[in-house]
C-alpha positions as CSV (number, residue, x, y, z in Angstrom):
1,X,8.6,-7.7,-17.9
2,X,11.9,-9.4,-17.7
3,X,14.4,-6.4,-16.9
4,X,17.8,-6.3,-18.0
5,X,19.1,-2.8,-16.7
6,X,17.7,0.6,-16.4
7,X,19.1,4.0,-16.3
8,X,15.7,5.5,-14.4
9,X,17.2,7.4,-11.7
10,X,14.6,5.2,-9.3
11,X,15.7,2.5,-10.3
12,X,15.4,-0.2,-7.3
13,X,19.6,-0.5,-5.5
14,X,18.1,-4.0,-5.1
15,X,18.2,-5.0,-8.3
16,X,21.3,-7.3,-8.7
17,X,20.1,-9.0,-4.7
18,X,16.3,-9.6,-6.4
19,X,18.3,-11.4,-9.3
20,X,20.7,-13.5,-7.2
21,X,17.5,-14.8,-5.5
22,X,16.0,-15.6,-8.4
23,X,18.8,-17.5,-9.8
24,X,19.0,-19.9,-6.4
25,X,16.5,-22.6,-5.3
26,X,14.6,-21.2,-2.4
27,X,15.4,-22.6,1.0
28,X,11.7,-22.8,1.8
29,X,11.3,-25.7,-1.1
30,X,13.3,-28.0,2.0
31,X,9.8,-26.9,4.0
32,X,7.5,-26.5,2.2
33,X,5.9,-30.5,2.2
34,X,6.4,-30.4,6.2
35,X,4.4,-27.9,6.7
36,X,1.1,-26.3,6.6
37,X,1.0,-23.7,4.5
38,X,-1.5,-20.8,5.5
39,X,-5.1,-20.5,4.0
40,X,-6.5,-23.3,2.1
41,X,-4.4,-25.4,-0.4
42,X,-3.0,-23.8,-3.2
43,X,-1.7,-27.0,-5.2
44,X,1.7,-28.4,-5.6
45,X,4.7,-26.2,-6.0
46,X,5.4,-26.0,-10.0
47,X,8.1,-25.0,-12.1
48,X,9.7,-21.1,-10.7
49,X,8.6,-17.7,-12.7
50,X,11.2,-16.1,-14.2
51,X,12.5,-12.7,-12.3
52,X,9.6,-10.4,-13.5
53,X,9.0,-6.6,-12.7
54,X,6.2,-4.4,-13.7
55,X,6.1,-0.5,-14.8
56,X,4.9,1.7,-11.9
57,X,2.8,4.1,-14.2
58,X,4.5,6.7,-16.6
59,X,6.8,9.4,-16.1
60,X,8.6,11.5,-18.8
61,X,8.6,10.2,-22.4
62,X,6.2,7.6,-21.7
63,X,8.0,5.2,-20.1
64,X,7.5,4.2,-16.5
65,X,8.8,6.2,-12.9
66,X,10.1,2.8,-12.0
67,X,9.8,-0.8,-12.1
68,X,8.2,-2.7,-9.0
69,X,9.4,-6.4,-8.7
70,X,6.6,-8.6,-9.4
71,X,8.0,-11.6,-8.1
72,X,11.8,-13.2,-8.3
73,X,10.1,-16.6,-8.8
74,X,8.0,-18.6,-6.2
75,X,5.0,-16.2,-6.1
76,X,3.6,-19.2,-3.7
77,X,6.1,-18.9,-1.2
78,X,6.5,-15.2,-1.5
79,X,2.9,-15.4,-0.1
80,X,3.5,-17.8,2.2
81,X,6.1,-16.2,3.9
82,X,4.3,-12.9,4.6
83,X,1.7,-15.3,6.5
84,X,4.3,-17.6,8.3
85,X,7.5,-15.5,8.6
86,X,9.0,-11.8,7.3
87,X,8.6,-11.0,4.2
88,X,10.6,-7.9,2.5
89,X,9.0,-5.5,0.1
90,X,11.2,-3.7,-2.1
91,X,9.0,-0.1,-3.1
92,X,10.9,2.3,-5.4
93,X,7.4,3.7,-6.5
94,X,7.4,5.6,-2.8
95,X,8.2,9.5,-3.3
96,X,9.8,11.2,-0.1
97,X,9.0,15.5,0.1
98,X,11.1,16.8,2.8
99,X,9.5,19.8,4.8
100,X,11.7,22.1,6.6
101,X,11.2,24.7,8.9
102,X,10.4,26.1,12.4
103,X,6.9,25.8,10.7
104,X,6.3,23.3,9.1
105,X,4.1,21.6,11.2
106,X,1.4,24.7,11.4
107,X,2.0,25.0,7.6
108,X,0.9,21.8,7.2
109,X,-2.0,21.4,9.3
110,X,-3.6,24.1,7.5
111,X,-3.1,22.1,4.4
112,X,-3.8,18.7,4.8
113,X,-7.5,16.7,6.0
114,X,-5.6,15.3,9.0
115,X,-5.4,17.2,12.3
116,X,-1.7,17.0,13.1
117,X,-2.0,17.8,16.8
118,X,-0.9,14.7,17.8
119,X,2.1,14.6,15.4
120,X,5.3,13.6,16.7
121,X,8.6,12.1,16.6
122,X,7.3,8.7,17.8
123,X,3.6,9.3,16.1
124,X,3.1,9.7,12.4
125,X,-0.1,10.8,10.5
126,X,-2.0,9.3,7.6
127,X,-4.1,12.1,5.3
128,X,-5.2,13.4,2.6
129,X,-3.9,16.6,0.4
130,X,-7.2,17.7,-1.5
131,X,-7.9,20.4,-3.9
132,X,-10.4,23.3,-3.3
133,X,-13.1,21.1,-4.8
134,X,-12.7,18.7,-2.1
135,X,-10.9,15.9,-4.7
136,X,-7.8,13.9,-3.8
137,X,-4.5,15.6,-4.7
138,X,-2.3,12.7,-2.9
139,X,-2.5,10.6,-0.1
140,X,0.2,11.2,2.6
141,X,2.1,9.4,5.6
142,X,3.3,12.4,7.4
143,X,6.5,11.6,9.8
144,X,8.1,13.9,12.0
145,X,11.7,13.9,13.2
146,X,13.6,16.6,15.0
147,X,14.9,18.0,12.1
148,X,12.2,18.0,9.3
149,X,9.1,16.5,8.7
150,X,9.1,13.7,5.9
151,X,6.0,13.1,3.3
152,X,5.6,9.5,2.0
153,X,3.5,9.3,-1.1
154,X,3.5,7.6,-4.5
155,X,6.4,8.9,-6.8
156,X,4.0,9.8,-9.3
157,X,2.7,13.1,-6.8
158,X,5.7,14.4,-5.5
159,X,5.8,17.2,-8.1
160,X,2.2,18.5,-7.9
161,X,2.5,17.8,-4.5
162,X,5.4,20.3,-4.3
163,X,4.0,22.9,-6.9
164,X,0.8,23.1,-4.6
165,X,2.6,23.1,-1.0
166,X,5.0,26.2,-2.1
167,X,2.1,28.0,-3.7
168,X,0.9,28.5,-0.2
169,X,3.7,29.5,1.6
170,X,3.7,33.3,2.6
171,X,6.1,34.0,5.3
172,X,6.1,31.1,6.9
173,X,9.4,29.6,7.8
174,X,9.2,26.2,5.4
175,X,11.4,24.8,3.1
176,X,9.8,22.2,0.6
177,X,12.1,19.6,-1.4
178,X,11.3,16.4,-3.5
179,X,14.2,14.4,-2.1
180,X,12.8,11.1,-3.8
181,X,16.4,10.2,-4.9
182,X,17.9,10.5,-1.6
183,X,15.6,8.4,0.3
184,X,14.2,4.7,0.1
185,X,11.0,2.8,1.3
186,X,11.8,-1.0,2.8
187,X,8.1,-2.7,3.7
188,X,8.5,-5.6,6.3
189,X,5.0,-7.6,6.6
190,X,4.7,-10.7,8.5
191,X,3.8,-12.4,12.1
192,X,7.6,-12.5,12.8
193,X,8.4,-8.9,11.8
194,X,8.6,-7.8,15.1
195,X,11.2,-10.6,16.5
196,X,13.3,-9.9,13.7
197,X,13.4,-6.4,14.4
198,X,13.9,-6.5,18.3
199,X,17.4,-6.9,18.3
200,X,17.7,-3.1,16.6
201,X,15.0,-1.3,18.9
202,X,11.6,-2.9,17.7
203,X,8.8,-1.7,16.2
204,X,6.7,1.5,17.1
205,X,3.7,1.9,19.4
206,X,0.2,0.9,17.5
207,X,-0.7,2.0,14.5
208,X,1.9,4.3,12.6
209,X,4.1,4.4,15.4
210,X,7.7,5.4,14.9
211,X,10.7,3.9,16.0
212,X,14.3,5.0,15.1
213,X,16.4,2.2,14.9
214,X,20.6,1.3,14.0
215,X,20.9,-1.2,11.3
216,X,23.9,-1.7,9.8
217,X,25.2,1.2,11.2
218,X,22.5,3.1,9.2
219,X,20.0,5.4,10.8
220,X,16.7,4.4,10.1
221,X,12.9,5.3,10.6
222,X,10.3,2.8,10.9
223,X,6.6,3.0,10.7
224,X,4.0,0.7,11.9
225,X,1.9,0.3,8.7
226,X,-0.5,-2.9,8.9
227,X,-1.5,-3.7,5.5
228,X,-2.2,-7.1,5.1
229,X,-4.3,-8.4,8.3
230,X,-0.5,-9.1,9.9
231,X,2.2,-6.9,11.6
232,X,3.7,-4.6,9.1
233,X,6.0,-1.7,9.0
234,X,7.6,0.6,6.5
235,X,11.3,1.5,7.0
236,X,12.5,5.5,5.4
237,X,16.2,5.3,4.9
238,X,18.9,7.3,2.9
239,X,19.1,4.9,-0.4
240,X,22.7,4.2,-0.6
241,X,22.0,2.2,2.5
242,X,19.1,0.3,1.4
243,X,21.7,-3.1,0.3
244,X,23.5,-3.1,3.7
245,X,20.5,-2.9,5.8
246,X,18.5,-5.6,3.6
247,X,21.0,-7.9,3.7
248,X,21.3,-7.2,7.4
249,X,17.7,-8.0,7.8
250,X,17.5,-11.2,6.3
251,X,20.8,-12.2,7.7
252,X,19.5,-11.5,11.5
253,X,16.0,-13.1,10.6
254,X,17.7,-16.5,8.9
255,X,20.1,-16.5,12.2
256,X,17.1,-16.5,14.3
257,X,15.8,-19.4,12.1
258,X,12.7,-17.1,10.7
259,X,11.3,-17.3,6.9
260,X,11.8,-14.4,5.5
261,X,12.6,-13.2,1.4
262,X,12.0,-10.9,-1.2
263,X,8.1,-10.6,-1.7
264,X,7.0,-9.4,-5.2
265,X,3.9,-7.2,-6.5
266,X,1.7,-10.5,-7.2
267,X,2.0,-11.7,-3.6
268,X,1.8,-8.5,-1.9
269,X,-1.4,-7.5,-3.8
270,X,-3.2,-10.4,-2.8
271,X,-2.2,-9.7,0.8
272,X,-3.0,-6.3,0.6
273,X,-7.0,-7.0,-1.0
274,X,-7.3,-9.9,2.1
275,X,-6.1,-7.1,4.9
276,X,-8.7,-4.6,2.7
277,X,-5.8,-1.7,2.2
278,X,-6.8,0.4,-0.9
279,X,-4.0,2.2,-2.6
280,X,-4.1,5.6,-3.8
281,X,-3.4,5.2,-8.0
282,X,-4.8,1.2,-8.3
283,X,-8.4,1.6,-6.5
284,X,-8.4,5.6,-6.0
285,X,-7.0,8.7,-7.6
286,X,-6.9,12.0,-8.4
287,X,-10.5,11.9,-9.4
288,X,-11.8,10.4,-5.8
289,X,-13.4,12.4,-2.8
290,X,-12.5,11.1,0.6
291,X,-15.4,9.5,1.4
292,X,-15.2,7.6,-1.5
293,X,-12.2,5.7,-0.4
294,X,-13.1,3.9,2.5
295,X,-10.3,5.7,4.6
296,X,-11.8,8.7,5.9
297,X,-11.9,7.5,9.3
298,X,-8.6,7.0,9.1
299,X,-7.5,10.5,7.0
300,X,-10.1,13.0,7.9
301,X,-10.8,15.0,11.3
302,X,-13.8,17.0,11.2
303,X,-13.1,19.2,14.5
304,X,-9.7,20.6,12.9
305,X,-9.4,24.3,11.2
306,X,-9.7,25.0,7.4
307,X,-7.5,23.4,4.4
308,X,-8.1,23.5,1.1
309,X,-11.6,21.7,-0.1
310,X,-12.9,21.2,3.8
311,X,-16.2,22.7,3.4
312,X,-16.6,20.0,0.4
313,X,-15.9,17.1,2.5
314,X,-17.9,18.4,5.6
315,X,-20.6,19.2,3.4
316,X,-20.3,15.5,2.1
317,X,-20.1,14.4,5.8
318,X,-23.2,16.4,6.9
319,X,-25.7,15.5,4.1
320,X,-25.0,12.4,3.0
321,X,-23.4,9.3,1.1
322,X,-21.5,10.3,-1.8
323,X,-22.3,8.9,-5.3
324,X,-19.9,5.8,-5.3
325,X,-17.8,4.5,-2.7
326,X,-14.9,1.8,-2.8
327,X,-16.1,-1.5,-2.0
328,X,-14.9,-5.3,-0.6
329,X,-16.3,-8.2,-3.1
330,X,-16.7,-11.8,-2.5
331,X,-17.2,-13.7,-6.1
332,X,-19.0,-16.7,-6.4
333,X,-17.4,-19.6,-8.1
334,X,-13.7,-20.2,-9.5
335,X,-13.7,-17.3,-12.0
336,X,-11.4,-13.3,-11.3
337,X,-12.8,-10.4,-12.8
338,X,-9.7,-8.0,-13.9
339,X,-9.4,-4.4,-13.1
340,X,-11.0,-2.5,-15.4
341,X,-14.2,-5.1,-15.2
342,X,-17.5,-3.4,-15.1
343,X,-20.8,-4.5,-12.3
344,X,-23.9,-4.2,-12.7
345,X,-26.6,-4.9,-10.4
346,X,-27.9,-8.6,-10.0
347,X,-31.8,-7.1,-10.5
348,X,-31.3,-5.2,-13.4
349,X,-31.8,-6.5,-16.6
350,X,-28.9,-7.6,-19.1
351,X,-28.4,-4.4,-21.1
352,X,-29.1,-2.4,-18.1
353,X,-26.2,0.9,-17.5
354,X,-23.7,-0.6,-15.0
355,X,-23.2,0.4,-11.7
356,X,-19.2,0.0,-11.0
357,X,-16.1,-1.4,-11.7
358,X,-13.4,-3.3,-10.3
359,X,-10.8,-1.9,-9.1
360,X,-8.1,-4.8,-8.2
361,X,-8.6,-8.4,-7.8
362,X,-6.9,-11.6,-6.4
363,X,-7.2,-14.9,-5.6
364,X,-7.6,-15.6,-2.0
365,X,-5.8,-18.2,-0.1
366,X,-7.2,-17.2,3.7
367,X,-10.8,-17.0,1.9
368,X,-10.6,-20.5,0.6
369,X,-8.9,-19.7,-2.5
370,X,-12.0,-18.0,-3.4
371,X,-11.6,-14.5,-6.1
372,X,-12.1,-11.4,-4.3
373,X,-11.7,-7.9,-5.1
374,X,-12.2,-4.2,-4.8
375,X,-14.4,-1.8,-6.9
376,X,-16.2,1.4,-6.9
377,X,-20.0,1.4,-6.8
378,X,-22.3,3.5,-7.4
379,X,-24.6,4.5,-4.3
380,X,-27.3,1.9,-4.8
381,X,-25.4,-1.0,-4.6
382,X,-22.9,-0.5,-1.3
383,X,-24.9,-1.6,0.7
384,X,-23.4,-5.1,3.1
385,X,-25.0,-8.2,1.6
386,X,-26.1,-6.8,-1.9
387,X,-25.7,-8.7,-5.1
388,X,-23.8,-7.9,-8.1
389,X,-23.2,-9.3,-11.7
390,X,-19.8,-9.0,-13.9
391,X,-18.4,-11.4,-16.5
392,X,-15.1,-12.5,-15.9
393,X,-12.6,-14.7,-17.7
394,X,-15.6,-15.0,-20.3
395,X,-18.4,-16.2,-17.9
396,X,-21.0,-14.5,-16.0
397,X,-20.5,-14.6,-12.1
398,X,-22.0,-12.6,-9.0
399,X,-20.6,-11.7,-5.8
400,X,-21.7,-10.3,-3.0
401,X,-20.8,-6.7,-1.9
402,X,-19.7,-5.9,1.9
403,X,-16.6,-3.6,3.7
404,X,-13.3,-3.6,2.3
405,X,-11.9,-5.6,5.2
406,X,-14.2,-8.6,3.8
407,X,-12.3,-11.4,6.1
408,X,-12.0,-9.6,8.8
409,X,-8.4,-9.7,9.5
410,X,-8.0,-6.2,10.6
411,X,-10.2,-6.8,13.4
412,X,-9.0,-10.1,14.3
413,X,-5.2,-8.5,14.4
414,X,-6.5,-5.8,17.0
């Protein structure tokens, strides 16, 4: 979708900086034949795509909550940099719910699958909100500071989110406000992120540390969040700052002779399926138990008090798999199944029911530029090492079923 203008109140502050870039030769094209590029070989460098944005979902009168920069021309090098150098991730499709109040912590460690005991202003917390019948309300990045406690979720929750968190407040002392227009969400992913950030205070300790850093004379948060298989982070800052400290980014990182640029939708969601991230909305939703995600070791404590739905996911826990879980594929052959692509089972016969469907898919330039993808399966097929069958781009293929982290990049970056 080539974009114009937009009167969306979330409408990305980056959008004139994403069109500048577009409209200049990259300075990687000077590189890009003297070096290796990352992976295996993706071809020659072609012709530039035009600026291009896609609609994040719907909001009111059918037309979408924002648009996410799908790539401001060299999708190529927008991947390349995110394995070599910095690359910067523009998200206006990240909601921010501000929490308030002497408890607010308590309040929401009654309501959320993550035990917040080790919450704190250099520590955040990644957890689910679920219903009473145990099913996903959002997924949550919970960050403390000393004055509130911030929510980071997809835009598209912030008002049930809301409507469901100030249903349960009593007499606690809590304040609840969607402050999605007053705050942003920068993602930094990249080997070099932490060099280029060192000069302002660095990143935070391990996973989903916090660090609060001065750049460009703006206060900002920043949250360890490693996405891709590589160092990555996730910076919360008020939005009419997000052009000064951007540009102050890249500025710094080009001084210190570090790639870094804009990264778009198509580059980041390959990265994303190689580092085996899932995101709530694309390959989960509102539909999903936990332990159909792949996350609950990451979201869910099972030694912390009551919140709405526990006994459902403890009960799932105690006696068993659930019916599908969210699975890592590796497809045989040259051809990508699309989301929305149904499995069945290699064994079964051809008009046999099928057993899941893709979820998202990509290309794969650290697994040989073979296609791999994500999907939900049913029980009898999750299993490491089983077959499955699809049709995709009008031919029959199989892959092979295993974790989501199906090149093991998450453990090779520990």
């Amino acid at each position: 979708m080539a974009v114009e203008g937009s009167s969306n109140m979330f409408e990305s502050p980056l959008m004139d900086l994403h069109k500048a870039e577009a409209a200049a030769p990259p300075i990687e094209m000077n590189k890009a034949d003297a070096e290796d590029r990352p992976g295996a070989s993706m071809g020659e460098l072609g012709e530039p795509l035009e600026l291009e944005f896609l609609p994040w979902g719907s909001g009111s009168d059918e037309q979408p909550a924002c648009l996410v920069l799908a790539t401001s021309g060299w999708v190529e090098l927008e991947y390349a940099v995110m394995r070599r150098g910095c690359g910067l991730l523009d998200q206006p499709q990240r909601g921010t719910i501000v929490v308030r109040g002497e408890d607010r912590v308590e309040f929401l460690n009654r309501m959320v699958t993550q035990d917040l005991k080790d919450l704190s202003t250099s520590q955040a917390c990644h957890g689910f909100l679920t219903n009473r019948k145990g099913r996903i309300t959002a997924e949550l990045i919970l960050i403390e500071t000393d004055q509130a406690l911030f929510l980071d979720l997809d835009l598209h929750q912030t008002d049930s989110v809301c409507e469901v968190l100030r249903h349960h407040v009593f007499t606690e002392d809590v304040q609840i406000e969607d402050e999605s227009g007053k705050w942003y969400r920068i993602g930094l992913h990249g080997p070099e992120i932490g060099t280029v950030l060192k000069a302002h205070g660095g990143l935070g300790e391990g996973h989903l540390g916090v660090n609060s850093l001065a750049i460009a004379d703006a206060d900002v948060l920043v949250v360890r969040k490693d996405m891709i298989g590589a160092p990555g982070c996730d910076l919360l800052l008020p939005r009419e700052e997000v052009v000064s400290v951007w540009t102050a980014i890249r500025d710094h990182a080009q001084v210190l002779g570090i790639r870094t640029r804009a990264v778009g939708w198509y580059a980041f969601n390959t990265a994303r399926l190689e580092g085996g991230t899932p995101l709530f909305n694309i390959d989960f939703g509102s539909t999903s138990l936990p332990h159909e995600t792949g996350l609950v070791q990451a979201c869910v404590s099972f030694t912390k008090g009551c919140y709405p739905g526990q006994e459902v996911v403890a009960r799932m826990h105690n006696l068993g798999q659930p019916k599908q879980q969210l699975r890592g594929l590796r497809i045989d052959g040259d051809h990508l199944p699309v989301a929305g692509t149904q499995v069945f089972a290699s064994e079964d016969e051809e008009l046999s029911e099928p057993v899941g469907v893709i979820t998202s898919s990509a290309i794969s330039p650290l697994g040989g530029a073979a296609p791999m993808a994500f999907a939900m399966l049913r029980k009898r097929v999750v299993a490491p090492g089983t077959r499955v069958r699809m049709h995709a781009e009008g031919s029959p293929c199989e892959a092979t079923v295993g974790e989501l982290d199906v090149l093991g990049l998450k453990e090779e970056s520990t």
